[in-house]
C-alpha positions as MATLAB code, in Angstrom:
seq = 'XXXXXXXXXXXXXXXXXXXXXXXXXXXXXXXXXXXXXXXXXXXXXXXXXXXXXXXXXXXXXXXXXXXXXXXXXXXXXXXXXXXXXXXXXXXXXXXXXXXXXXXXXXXXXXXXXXXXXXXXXXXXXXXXXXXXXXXXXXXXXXXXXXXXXXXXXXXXXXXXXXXXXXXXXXXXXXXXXXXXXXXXXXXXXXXXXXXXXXXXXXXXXXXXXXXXXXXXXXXXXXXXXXXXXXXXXXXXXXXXXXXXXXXXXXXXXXXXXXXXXXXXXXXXXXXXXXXXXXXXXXXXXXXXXXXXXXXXXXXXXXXXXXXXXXXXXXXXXXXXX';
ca = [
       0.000    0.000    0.000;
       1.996    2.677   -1.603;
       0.727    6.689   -1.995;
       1.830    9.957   -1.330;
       0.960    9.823    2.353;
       3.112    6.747    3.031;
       5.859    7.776    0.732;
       6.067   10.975    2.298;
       6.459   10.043    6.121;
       8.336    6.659    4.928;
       5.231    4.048    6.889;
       3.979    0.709    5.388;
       0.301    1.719    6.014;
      -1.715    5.500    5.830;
      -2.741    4.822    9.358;
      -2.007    8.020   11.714;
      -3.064    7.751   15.922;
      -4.324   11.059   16.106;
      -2.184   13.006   18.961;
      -4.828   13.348   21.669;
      -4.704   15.351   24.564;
      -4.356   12.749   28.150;
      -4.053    9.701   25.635;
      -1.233    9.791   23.486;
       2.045    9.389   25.257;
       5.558    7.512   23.760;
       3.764    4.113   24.702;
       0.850    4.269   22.435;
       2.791    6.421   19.716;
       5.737    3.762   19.720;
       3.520    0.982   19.229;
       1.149    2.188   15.895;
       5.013    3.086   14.515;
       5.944   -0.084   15.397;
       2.915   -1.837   14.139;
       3.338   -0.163   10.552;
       1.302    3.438   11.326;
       2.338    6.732   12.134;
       2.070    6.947   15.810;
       1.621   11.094   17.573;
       2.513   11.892   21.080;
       0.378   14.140   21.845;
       1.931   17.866   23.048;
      -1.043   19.442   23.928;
      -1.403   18.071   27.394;
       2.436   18.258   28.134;
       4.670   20.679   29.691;
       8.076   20.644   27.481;
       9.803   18.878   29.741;
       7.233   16.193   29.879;
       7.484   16.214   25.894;
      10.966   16.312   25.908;
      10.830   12.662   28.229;
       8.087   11.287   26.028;
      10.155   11.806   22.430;
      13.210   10.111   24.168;
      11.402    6.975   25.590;
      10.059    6.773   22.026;
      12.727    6.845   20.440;
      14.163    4.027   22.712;
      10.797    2.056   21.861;
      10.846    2.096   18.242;
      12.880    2.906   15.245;
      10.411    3.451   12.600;
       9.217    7.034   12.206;
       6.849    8.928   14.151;
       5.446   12.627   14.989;
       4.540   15.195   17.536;
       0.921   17.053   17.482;
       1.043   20.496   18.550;
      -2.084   22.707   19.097;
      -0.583   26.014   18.103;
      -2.960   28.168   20.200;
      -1.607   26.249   23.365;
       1.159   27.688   25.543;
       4.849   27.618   25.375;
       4.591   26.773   21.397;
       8.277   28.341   20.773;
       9.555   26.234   23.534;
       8.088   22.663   22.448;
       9.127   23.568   18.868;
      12.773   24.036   19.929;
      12.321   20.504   21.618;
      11.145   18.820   18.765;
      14.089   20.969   16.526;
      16.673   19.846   19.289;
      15.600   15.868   19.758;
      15.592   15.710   15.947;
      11.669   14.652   15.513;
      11.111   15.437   11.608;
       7.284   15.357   11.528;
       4.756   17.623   13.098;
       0.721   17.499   13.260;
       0.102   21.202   14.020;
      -4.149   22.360   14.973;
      -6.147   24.838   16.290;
      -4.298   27.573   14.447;
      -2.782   29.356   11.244;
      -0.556   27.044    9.592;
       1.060   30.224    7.691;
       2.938   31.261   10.791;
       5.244   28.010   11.595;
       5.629   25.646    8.242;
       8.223   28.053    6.603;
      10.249   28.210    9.884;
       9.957   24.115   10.349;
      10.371   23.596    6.700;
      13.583   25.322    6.771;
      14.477   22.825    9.738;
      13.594   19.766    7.800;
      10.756   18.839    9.226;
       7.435   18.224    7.448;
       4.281   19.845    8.472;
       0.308   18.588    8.484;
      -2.302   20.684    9.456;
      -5.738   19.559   10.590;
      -8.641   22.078    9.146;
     -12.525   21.114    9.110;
     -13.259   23.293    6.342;
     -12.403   23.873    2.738;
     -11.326   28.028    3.595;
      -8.672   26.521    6.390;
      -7.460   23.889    3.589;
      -6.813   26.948    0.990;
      -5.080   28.555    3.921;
      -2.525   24.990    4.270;
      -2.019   24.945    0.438;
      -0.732   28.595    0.750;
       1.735   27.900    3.445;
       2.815   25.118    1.567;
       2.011   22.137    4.006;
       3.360   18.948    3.073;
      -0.193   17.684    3.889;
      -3.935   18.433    5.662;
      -5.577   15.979    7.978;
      -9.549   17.203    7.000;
     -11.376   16.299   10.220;
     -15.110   15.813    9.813;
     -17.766   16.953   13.033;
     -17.876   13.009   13.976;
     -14.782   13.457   15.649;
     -13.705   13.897   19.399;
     -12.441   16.475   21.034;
     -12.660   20.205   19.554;
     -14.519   20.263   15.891;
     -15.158   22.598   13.567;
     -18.116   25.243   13.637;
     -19.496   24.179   10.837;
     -20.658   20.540   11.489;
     -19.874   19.013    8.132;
     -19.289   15.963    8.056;
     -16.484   13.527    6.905;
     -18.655   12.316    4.004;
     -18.735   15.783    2.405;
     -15.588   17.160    3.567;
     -13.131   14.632    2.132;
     -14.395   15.593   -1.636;
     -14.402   18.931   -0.413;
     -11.250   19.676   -0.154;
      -9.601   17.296   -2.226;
     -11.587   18.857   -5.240;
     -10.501   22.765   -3.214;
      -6.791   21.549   -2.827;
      -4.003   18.983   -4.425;
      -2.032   18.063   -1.251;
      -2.345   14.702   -0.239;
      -5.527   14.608    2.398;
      -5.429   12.408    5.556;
      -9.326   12.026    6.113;
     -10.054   11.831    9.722;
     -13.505   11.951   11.939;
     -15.243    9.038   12.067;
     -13.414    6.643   11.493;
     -12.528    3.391   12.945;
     -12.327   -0.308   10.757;
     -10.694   -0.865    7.680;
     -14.000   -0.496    5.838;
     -14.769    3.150    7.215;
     -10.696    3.659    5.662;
     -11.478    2.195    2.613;
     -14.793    4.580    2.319;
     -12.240    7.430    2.775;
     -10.050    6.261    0.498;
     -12.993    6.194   -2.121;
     -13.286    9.791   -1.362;
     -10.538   10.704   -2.367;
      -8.280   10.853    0.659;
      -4.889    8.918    1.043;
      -4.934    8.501    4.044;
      -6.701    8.206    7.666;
      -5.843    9.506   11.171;
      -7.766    7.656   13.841;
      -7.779    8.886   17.361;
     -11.149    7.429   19.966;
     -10.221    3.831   18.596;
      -6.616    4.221   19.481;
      -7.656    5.450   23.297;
      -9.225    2.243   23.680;
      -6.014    0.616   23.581;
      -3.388   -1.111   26.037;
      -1.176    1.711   25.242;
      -2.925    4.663   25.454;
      -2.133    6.947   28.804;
      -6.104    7.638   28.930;
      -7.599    6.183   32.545;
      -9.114    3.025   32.234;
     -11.924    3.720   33.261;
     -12.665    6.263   30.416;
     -11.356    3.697   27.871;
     -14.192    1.357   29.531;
     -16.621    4.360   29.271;
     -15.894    4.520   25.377;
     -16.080    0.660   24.891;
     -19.836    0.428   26.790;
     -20.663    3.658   24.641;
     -23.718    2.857   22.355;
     -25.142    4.984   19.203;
     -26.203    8.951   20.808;
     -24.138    8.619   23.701;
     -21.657   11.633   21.837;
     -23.038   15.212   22.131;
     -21.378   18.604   20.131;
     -21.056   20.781   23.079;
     -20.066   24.347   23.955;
     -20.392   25.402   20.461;
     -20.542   29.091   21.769;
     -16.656   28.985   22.505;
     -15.591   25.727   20.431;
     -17.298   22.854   19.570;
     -15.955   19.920   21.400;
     -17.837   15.900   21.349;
     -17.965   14.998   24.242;
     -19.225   11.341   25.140;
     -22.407   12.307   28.258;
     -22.067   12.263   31.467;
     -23.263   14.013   34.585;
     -20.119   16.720   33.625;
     -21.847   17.347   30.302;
     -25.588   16.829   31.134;
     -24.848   20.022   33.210;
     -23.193   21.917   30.530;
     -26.544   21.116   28.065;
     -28.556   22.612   30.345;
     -26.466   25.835   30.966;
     -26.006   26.284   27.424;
     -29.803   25.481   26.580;
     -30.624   28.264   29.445;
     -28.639   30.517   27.594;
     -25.494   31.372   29.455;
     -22.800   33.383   28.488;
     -19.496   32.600   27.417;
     -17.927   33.577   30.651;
     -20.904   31.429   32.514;
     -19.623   28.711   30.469;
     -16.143   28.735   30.429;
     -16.489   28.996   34.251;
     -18.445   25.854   34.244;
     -15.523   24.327   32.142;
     -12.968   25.402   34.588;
      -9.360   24.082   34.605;
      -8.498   20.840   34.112;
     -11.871   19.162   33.215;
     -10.507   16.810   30.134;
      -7.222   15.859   32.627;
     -10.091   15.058   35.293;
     -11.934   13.098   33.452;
      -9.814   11.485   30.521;
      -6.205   10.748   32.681;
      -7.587   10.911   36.554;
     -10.705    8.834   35.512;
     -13.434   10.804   37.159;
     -16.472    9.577   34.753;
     -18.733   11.922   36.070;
     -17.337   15.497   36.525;
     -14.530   15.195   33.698;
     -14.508   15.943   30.226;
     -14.563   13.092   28.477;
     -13.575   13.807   25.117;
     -14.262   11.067   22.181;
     -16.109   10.659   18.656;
     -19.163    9.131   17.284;
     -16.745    5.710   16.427;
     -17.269    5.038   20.191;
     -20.201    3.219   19.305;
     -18.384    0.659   17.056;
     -15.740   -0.238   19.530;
     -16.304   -3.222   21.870;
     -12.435   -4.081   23.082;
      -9.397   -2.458   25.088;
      -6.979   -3.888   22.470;
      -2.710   -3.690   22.052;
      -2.338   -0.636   19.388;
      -0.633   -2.786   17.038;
      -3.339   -5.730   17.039;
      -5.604   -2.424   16.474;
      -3.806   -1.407   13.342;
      -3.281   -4.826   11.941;
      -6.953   -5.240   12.017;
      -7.544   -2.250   10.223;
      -5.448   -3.411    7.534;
      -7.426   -6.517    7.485;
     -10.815   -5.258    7.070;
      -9.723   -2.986    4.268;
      -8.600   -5.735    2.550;
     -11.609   -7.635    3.468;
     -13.856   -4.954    2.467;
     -11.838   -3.688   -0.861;
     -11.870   -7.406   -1.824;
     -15.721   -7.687   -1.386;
     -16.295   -4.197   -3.444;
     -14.545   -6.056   -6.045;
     -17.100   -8.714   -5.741;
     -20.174   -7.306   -6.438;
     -18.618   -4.327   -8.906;
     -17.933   -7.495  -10.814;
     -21.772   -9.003  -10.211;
     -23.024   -5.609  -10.230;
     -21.256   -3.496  -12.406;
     -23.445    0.072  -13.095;
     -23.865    0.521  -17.136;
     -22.946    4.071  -18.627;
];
């Protein structure tokens, strides 16, 4: 399985682990590498030196490449970068930000640059800032989202018909057969993230991986979509937030609600019912705490499973012109 996406980060398979917040330390990032996929520690929930730990430990843990996500809106951005620049990491996932103000300067340090948008404006924004590639997250997804709700169905053809970098579709998505669907869209590519903190590796609390594998369809809700969208999956921590937001509440009344330290409460601490329990729609389809790398070879498995049975019935079924 050979494209653009795998060619350019030098992986067997398009797989990315998205680089959670709480979830995605050197453990879980080490093992998707390891397992053929681009594993992501995630920054966003570490101080530098924290990162600086987790990028040598994975280093020790695998020799196959991997990457570090880093919200740019998030504090102490120059300082992480120079950690990256200094332990030699050459990829980086950067978010909730403009992608024009950092690829030129980590370009000219040799490392390549995604950007995750949820629209087809931010994507025009990543082709002119010359981004080796966009991760197009669809409203499915956990954790923040983008205000406009559409989907991964619709964005993927989106912005591979707005842009020609090679597109990482993410939101969604799960099995091999939800890959291969993105694939079909047009996208080379998938980044996976709720599946991936239902695994052995991920730094998430078990309890919260638990909560995500007794999840059932409707137990994700878009929330605080007056300051950012974020899924959330319900609890008594977001039940309260609906109602607040539904009595129409400020901002401020909000964000006070939110606090400090809601998603660490909730996601690493394992408090199930006044956290923030960040994870997508996909929760639904999981139904196993599994190693990473069993969870990336299966992946692989049902594409082929499922790209094998298009074949099938295009064959039985072909459509006439």
């Amino acid at each position: 399985m050979t494209n653009r996406i795998t060619s350019l980060f030098g992986i067997k398979y398009p797989v990315v682990q998205a680089g959670m917040i709480w979830c995605s330390g050197w453990r879980l990032a080490s093992a998707v590498s390891n397992a053929g996929g681009l594993g992501l520690i995630g920054a966003g929930s570490m101080d530098p030196a924290v990162l600086a730990e987790h990028i040598r430990k994975c280093k020790a843990a695998t020799l196959e490449p991997f990457g570090i996500n880093v919200p740019l809106l998030y504090p102490d951005v120059d300082e992480i970068f120079s950690i990256i620049i200094r332990e030699n990491v050459n990829i980086v996932f950067t978010s909730a930000g403009n992608p024009l103000k950092w690829t030129g300067f980590l370009h000219d340090k040799g490392i390549k640059v995604v950007h995750v948008v949820a629209n087809t404006k931010a994507a025009l924004k990543c082709s002119e800032a010359r981004v080796d590639a966009i991760v197009a997250e669809g409203f499915e997804a956990g954790g923040h989202n983008g205000k406009e709700e559409t989907t991964t169905m619709t964005l993927i053809p989106m912005i591979c018909d707005a842009v020609s970098l090679p597109i990482i579709a993410a939101g969604g998505i799960a099995t091999g057969r939800q890959m291969l669907a993105a694939i079909a869209l047009g996208a080379e590519g998938v980044q996976i993230g709720t599946r991936f903190i239902a695994s052995k590796e991920s730094s998430a609390h078990l309890s919260f991986k638990q909560k995500i594998v007794d999840a059932k369809d409707g137990d994700t809700f878009l929330q605080f979509k007056r300051i950012v969208p974020v899924r959330l999956l319900k609890n008594k921590f977001s039940e309260n937030a609906r109602m607040l937001e539904e009595s129409g509440a400020s901002a401020g009344q909000i964000g006070e609600l939110l606090g400090k330290g809601r998603a660490r409460l909730g996601m690493f601490e394992g408090d199930m019912d006044e956290g923030e329990l960040e994870a997508g729609q996909v929760s639904a389809l999981i139904k196993e705490i599994k190693p990473a790398g069993e969870i990336v070879n299966e992946i692989i498995r049902e594409y082929n499973e499922a790209l094998e049975r298009v074949h099938k019935v295009y064959k039985v079924r072909k459509v006439e012109s």
